[in-house]
BALOSE-449259 format. One record per residue: residue number from 0; x, y, z of N, C-alpha, C in turn; residue in three letters. Coordinates in steps of 0.2 Angstrom, whole numbers, padded with zeros to 4 digits. Layout:
N
(site NUM (X Y Z) (X Y Z) (X Y Z) ALA)
...
//
This chain:
239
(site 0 (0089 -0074 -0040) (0084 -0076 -0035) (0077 -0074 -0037) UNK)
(site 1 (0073 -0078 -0038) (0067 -0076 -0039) (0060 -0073 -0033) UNK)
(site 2 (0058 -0067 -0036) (0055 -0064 -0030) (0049 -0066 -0030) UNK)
(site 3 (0047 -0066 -0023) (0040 -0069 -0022) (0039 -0064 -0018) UNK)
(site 4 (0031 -0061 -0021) (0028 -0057 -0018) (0023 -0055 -0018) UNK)
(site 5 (0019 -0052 -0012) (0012 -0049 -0008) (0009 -0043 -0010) UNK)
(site 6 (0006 -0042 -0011) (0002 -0035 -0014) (-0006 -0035 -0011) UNK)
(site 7 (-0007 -0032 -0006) (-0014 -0033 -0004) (-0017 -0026 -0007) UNK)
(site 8 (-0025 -0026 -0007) (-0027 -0022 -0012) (-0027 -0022 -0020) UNK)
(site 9 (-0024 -0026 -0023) (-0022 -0027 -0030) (-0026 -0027 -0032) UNK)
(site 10 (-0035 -0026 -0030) (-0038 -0023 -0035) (-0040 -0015 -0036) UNK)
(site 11 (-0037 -0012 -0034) (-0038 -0007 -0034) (-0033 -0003 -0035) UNK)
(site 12 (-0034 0003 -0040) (-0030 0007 -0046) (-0022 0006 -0044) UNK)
(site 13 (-0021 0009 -0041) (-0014 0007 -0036) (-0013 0001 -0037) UNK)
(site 14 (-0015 -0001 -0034) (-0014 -0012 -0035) (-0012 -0014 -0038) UNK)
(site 15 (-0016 -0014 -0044) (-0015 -0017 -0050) (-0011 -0012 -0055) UNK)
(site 16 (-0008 -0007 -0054) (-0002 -0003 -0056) (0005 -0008 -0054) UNK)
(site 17 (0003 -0007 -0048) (0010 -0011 -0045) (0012 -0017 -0048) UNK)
(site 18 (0005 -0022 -0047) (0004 -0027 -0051) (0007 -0028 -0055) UNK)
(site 19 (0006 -0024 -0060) (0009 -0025 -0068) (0014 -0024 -0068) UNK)
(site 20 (0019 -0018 -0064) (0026 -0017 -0064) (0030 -0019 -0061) UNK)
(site 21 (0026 -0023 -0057) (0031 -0030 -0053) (0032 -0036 -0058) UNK)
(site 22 (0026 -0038 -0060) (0024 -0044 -0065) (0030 -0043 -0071) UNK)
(site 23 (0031 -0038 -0075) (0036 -0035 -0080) (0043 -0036 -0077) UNK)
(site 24 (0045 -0033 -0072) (0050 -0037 -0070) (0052 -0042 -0065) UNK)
(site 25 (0048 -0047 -0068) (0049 -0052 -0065) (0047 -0056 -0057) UNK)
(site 26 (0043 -0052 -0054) (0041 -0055 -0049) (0035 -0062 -0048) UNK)
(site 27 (0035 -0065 -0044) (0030 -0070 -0045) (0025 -0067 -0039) UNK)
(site 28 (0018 -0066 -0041) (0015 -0060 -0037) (0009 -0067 -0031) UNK)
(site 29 (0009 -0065 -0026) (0003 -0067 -0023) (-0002 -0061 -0019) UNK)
(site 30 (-0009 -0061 -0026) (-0014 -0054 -0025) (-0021 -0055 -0019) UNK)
(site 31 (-0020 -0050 -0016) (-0023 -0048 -0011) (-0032 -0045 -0015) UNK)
(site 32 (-0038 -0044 -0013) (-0043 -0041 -0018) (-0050 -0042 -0009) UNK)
(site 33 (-0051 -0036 -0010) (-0059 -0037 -0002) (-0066 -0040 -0008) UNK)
(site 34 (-0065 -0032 -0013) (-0074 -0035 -0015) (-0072 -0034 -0022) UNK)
(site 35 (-0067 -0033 -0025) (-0069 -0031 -0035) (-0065 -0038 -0035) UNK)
(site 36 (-0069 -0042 -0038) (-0068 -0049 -0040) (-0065 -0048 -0048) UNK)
(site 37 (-0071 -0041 -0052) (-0069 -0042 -0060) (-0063 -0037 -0060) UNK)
(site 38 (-0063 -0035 -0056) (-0055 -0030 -0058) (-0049 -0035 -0058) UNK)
(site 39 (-0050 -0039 -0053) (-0045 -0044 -0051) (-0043 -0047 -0057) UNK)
(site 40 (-0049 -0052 -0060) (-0051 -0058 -0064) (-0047 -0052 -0070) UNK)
(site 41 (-0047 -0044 -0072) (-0046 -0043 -0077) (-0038 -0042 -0076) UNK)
(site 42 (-0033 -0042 -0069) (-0027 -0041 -0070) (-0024 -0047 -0072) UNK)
(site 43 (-0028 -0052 -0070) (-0025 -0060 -0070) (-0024 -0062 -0080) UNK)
(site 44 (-0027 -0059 -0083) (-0026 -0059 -0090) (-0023 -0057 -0092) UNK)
(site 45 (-0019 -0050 -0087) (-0013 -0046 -0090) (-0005 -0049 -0089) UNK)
(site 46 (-0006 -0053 -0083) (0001 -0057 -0081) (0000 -0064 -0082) UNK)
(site 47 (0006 -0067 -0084) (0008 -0073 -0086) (0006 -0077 -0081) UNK)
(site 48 (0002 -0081 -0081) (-0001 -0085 -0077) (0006 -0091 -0072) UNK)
(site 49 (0013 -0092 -0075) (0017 -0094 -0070) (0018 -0089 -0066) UNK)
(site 50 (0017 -0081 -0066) (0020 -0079 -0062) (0014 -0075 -0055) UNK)
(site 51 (0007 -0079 -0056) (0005 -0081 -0049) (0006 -0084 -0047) UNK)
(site 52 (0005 -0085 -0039) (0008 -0089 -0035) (-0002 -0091 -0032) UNK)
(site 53 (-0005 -0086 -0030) (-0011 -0087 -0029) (-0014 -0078 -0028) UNK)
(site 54 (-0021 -0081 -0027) (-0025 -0074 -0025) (-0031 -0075 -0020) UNK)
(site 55 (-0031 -0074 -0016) (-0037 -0072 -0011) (-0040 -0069 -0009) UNK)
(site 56 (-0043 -0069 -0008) (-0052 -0063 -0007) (-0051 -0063 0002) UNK)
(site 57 (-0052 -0058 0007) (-0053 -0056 0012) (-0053 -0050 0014) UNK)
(site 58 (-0055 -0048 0018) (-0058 -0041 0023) (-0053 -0040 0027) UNK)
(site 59 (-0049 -0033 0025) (-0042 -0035 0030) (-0044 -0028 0035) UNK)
(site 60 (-0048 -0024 0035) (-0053 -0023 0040) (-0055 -0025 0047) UNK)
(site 61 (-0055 -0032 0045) (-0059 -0035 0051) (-0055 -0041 0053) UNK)
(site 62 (-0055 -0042 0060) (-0052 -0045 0061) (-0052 -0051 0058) UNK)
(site 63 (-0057 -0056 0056) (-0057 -0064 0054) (-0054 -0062 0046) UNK)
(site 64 (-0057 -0057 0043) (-0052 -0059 0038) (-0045 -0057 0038) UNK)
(site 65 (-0042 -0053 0042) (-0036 -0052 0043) (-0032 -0059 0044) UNK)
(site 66 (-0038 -0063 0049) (-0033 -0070 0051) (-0035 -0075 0047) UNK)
(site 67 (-0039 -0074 0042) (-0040 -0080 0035) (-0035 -0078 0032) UNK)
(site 68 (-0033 -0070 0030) (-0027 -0068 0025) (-0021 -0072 0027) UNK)
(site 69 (-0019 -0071 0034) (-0012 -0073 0036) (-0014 -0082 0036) UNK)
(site 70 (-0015 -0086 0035) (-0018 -0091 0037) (-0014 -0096 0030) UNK)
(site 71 (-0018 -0090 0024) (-0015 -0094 0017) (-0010 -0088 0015) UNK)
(site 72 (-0006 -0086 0018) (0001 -0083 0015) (0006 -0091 0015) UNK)
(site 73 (0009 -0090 0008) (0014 -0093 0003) (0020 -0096 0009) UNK)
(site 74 (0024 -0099 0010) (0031 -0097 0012) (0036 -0095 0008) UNK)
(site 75 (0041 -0091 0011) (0045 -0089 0007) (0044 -0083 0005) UNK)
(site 76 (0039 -0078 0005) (0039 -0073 0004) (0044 -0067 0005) UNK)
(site 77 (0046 -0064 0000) (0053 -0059 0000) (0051 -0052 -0001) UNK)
(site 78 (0045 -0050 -0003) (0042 -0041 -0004) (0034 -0042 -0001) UNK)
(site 79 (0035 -0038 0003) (0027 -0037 0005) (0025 -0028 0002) UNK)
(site 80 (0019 -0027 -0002) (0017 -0022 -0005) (0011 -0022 -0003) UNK)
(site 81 (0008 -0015 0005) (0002 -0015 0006) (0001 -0009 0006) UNK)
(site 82 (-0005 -0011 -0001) (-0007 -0004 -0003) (-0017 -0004 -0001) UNK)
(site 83 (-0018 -0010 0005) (-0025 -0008 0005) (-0026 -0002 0007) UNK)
(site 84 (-0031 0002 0009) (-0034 0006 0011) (-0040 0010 0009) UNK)
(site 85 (-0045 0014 0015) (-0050 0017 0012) (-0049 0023 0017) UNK)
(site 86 (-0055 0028 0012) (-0054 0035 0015) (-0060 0036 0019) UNK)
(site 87 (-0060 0040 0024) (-0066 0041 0027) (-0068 0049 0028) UNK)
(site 88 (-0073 0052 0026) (-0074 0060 0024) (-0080 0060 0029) UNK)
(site 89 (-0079 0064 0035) (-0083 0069 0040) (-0081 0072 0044) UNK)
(site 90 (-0084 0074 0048) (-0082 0078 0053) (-0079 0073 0060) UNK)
(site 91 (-0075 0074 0062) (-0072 0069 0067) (-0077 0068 0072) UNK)
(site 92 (-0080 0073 0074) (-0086 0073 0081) (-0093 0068 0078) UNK)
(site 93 (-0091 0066 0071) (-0097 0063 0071) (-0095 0056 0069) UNK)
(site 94 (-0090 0053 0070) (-0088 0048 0068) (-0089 0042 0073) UNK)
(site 95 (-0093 0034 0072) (-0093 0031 0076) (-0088 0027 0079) UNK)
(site 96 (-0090 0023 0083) (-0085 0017 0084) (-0081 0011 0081) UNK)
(site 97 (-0088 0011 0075) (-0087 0005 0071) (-0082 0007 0067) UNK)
(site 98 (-0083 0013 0063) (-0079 0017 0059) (-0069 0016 0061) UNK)
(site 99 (-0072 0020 0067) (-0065 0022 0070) (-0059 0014 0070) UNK)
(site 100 (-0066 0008 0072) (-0061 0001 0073) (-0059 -0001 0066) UNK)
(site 101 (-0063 0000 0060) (-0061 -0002 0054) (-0055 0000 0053) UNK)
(site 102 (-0054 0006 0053) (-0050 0011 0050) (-0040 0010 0053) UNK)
(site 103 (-0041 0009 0060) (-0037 0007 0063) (-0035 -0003 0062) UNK)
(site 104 (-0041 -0004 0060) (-0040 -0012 0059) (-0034 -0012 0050) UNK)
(site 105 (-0039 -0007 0047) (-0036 -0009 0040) (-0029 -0005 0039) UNK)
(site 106 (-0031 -0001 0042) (-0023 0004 0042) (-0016 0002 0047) UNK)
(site 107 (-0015 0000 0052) (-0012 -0002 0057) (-0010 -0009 0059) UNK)
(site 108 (-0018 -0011 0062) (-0018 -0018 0064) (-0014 -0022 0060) UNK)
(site 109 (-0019 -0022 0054) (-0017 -0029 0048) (-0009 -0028 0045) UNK)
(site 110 (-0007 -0020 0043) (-0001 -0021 0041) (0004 -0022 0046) UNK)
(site 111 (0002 -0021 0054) (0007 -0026 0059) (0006 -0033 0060) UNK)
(site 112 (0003 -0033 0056) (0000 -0042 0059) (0005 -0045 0051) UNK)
(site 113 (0000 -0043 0047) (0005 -0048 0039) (0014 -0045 0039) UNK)
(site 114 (0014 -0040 0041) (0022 -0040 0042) (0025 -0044 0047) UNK)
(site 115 (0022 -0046 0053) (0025 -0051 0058) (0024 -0055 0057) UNK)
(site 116 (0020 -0057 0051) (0021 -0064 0049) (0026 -0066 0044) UNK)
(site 117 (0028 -0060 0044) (0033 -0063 0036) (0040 -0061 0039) UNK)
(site 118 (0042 -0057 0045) (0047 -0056 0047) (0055 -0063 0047) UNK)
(site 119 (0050 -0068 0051) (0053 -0072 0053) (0060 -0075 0047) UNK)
(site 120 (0054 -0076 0042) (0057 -0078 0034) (0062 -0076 0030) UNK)
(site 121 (0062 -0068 0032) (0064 -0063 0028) (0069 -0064 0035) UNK)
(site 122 (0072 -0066 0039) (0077 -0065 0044) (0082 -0069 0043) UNK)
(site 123 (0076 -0077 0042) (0080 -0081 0041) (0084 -0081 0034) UNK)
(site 124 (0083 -0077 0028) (0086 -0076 0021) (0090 -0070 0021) UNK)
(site 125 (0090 -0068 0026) (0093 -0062 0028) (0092 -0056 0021) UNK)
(site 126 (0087 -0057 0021) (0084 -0051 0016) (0075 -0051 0014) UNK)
(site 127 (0074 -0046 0012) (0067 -0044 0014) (0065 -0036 0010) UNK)
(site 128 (0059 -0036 0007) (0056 -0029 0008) (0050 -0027 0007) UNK)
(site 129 (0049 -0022 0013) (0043 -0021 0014) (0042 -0013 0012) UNK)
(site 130 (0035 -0014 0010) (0034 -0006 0008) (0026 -0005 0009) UNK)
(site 131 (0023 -0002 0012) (0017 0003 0012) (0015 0008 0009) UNK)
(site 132 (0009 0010 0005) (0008 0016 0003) (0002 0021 0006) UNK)
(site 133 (0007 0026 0010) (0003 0029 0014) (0000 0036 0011) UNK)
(site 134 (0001 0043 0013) (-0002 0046 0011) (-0001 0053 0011) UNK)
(site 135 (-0001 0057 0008) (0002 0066 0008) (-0001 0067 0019) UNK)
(site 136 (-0008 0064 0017) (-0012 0068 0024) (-0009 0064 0031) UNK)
(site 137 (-0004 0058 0028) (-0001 0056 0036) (0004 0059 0038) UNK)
(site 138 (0007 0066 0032) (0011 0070 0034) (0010 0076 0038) UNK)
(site 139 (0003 0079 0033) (0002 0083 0036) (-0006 0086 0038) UNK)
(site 140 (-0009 0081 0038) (-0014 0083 0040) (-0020 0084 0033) UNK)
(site 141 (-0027 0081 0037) (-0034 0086 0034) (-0038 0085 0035) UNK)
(site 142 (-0043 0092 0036) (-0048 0093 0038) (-0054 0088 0037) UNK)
(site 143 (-0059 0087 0041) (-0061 0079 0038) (-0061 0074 0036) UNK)
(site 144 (-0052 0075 0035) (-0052 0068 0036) (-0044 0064 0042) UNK)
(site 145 (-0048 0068 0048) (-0045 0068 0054) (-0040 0059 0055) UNK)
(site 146 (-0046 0055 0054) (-0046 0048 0056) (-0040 0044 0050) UNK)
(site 147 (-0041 0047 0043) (-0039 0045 0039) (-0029 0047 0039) UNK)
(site 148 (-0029 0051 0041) (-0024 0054 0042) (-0020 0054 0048) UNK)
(site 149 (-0024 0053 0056) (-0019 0047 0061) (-0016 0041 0058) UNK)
(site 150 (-0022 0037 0054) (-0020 0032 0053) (-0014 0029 0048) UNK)
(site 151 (-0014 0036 0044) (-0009 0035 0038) (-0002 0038 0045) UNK)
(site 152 (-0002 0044 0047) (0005 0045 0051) (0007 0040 0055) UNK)
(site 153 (0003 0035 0057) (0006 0029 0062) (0009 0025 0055) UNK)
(site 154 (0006 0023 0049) (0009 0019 0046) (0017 0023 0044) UNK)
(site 155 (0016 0028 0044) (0026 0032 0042) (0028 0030 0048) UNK)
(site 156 (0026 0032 0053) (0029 0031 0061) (0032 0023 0060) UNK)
(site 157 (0027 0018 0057) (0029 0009 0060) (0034 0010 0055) UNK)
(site 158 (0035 0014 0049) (0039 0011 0042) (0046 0013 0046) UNK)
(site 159 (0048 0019 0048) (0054 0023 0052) (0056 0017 0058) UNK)
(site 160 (0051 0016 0062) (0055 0010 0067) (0056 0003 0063) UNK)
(site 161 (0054 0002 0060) (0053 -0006 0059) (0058 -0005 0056) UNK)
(site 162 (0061 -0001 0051) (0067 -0001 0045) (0073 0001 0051) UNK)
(site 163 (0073 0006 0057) (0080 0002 0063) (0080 -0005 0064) UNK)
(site 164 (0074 -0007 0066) (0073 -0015 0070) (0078 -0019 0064) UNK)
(site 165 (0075 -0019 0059) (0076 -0023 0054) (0081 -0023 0050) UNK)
(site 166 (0085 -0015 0049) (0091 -0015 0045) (0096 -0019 0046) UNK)
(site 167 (0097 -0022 0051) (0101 -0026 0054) (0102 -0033 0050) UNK)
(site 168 (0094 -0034 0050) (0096 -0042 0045) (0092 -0039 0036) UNK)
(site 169 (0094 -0035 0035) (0095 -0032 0026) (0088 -0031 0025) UNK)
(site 170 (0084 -0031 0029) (0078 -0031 0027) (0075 -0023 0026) UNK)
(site 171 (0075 -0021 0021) (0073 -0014 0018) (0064 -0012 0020) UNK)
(site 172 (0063 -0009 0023) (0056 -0005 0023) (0055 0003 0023) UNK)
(site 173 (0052 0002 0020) (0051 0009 0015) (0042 0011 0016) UNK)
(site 174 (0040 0016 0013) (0034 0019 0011) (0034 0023 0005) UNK)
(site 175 (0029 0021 0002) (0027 0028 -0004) (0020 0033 -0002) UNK)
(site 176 (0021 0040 -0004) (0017 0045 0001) (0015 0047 -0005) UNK)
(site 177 (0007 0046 -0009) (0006 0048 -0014) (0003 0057 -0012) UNK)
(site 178 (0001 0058 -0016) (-0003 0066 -0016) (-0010 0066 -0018) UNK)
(site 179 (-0011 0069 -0023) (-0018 0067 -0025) (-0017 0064 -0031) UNK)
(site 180 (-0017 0058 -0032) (-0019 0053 -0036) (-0026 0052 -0039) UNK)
(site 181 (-0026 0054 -0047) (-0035 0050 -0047) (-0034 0043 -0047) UNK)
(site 182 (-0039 0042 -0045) (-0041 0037 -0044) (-0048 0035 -0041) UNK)
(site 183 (-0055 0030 -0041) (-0059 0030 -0037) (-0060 0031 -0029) UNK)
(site 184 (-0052 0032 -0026) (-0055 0034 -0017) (-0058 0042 -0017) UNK)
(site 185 (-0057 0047 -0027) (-0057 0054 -0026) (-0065 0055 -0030) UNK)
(site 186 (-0068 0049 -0030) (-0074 0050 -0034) (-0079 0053 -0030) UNK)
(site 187 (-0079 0055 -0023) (-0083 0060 -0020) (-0082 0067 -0024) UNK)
(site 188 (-0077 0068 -0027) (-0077 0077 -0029) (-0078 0077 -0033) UNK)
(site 189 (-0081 0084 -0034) (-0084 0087 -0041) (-0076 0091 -0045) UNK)
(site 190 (-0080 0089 -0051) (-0076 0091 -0058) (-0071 0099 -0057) UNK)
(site 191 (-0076 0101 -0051) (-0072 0108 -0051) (-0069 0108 -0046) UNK)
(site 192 (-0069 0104 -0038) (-0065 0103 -0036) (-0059 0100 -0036) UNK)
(site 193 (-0059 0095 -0042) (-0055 0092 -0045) (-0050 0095 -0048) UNK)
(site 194 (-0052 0100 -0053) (-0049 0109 -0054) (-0044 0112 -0050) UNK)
(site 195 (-0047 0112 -0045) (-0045 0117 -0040) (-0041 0115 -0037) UNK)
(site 196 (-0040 0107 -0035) (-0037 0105 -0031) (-0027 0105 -0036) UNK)
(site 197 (-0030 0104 -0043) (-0024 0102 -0048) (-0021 0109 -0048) UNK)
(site 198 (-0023 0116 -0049) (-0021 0124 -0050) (-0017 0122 -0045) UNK)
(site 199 (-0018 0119 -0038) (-0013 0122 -0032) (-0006 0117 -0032) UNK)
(site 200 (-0005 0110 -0039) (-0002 0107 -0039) (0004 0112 -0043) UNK)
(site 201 (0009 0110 -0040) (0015 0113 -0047) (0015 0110 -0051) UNK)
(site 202 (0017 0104 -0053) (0017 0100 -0058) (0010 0104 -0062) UNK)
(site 203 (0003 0105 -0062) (-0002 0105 -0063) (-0006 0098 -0066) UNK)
(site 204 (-0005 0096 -0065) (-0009 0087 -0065) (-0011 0082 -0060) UNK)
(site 205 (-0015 0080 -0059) (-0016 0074 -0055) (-0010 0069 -0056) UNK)
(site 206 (-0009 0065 -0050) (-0004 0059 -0053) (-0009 0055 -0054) UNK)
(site 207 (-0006 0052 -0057) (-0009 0043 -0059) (-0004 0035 -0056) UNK)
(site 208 (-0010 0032 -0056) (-0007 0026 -0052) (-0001 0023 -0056) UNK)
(site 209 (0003 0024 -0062) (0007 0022 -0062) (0013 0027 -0062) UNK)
(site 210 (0011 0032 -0060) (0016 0036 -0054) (0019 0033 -0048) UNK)
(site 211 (0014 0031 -0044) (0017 0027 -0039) (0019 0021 -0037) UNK)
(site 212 (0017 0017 -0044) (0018 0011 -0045) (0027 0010 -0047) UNK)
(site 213 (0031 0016 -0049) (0035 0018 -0053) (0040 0018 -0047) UNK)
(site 214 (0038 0023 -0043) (0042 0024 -0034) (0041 0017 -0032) UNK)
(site 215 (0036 0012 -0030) (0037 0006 -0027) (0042 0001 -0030) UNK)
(site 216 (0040 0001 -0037) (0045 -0004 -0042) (0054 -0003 -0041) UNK)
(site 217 (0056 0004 -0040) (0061 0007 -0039) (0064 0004 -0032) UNK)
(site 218 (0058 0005 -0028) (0062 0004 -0021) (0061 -0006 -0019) UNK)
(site 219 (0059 -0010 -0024) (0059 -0017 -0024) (0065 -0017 -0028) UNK)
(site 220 (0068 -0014 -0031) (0076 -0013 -0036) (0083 -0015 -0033) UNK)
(site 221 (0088 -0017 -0034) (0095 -0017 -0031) (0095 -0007 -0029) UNK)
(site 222 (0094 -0003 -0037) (0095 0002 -0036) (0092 0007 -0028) UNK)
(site 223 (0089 0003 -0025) (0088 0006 -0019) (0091 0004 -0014) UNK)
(site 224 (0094 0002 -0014) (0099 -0006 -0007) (0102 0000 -0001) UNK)
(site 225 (0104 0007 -0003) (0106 0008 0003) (0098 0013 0005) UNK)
(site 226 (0093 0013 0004) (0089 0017 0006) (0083 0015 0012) UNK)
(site 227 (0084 0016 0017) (0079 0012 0022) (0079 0016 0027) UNK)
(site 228 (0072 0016 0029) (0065 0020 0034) (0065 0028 0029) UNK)
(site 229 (0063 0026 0024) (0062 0032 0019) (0053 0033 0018) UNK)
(site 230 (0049 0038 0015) (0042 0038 0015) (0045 0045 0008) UNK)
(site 231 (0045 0039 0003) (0044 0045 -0004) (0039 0047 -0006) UNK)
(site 232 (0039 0055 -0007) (0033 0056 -0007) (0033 0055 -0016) UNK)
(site 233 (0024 0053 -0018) (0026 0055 -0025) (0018 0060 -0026) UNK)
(site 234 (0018 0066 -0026) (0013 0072 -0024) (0014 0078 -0029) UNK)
(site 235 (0018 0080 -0035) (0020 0083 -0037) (0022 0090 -0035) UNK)
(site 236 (0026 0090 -0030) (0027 0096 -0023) (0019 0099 -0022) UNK)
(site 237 (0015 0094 -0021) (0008 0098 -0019) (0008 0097 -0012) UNK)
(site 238 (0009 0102 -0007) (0005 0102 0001) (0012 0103 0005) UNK)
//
């Protein structure tokens, strides 16, 4: 059965990890991208050009692009991988409105919106897999980054109910729970926070995006068929 499948965020480090590890085995990808156009254009070089399906550019922050995105989704879509997201660092007393409605648009809203668009499909095939990539702080918390950390705990919360609703008709949902991954959301810290942060890891290293790319590709596998409303962490026992 040939897999057809979603990845929003594909340009960003995460993304395009997945991207590649999907493309390798065999998926036919359709990428999701808000504003790195050249990141995108450079993944598109690394996969065989039959095995996109398409790529679009939208804001899934805000509402009109949430409903542009769903608007030009494929039919027949069989894996949803939504790895958008963005971090927000302050102190919660100081946080606006505008802020607070992104954050729940891009974390929440859109991944209940583009999954209820694809449920139907996957019901009628009686099979499906959906997986989010949330985040160590939606487990347990952090300082400053109060907003950023409800939003990821709701995304574990909808992967837990949604993988009841759904087991029923084979459809798999899952989440991966990264830890401190480098990547560009960590380029606010300095070198020696960056330090200090990895001393408190056991493994002692940062992960890398195709750390987590490696847990997604796994849970898109047969080898994971009986595993459903799971949130792997991959954090190297950090937190």
């Amino acid at each position: 059965m040939e897999k057809r499948t979603i990845i929003t965020g594909a340009s960003g480090e995460i993304g395009t990890a997945i991207a590649n590890q999907l493309a390798n085995q065999g998926h036919a990808l359709f990428l999701h991208y808000n504003r790195n156009r050249i990141a995108i254009e450079q993944l598109l070089e690394q996969i065989p050009k039959d095995q996109i399906i398409g790529v679009i550019q939208s804001d899934l922050a805000s509402r009109e692009g949430l409903d542009q995105f769903i608007n030009k989704i494929p039919q027949n879509i069989d894996h949803l991988i939504y790895t958008s997201g963005k971090a927000y660092f302050g102190l919660f007393q100081d946080m606006e409105d505008k802020d607070m409605d992104e954050m729940l648009q891009l974390h929440v809203k859109s991944p209940w919106k583009v999954t209820q668009a694809l449920i139907p499909e996957m019901v009628r095939n009686k099979f499906g897999r959906i997986i989010l990539i949330s985040s160590i702080w939606g487990e347990i918390g952090a300082s400053c980054e109060v907003a950023y950390s409800t939003v990821k705990g709701a995304q574990n919360t909808f992967i837990r109910a949604l993988a009841k609703e759904l087991g029923p008709s084979n459809i798999l949902v899952n989440g991966v729970s990264p830890g401190f991954i480098d990547t560009k959301m960590n380029q606010t810290l300095t070198a020696q926070e960056k330090q200090e942060l990895i001393q408190d890891i056991p493994l002692q290293r940062a992960g890398e995006p195709e750390d987590v790319a490696d847990a997604v590709q796994f849970l898109c596998s047969n080898q994971s068929r009986y595993i459903q409303g799971e949130i792997i962490r991959v954090n190297g026992a950090w937190g």
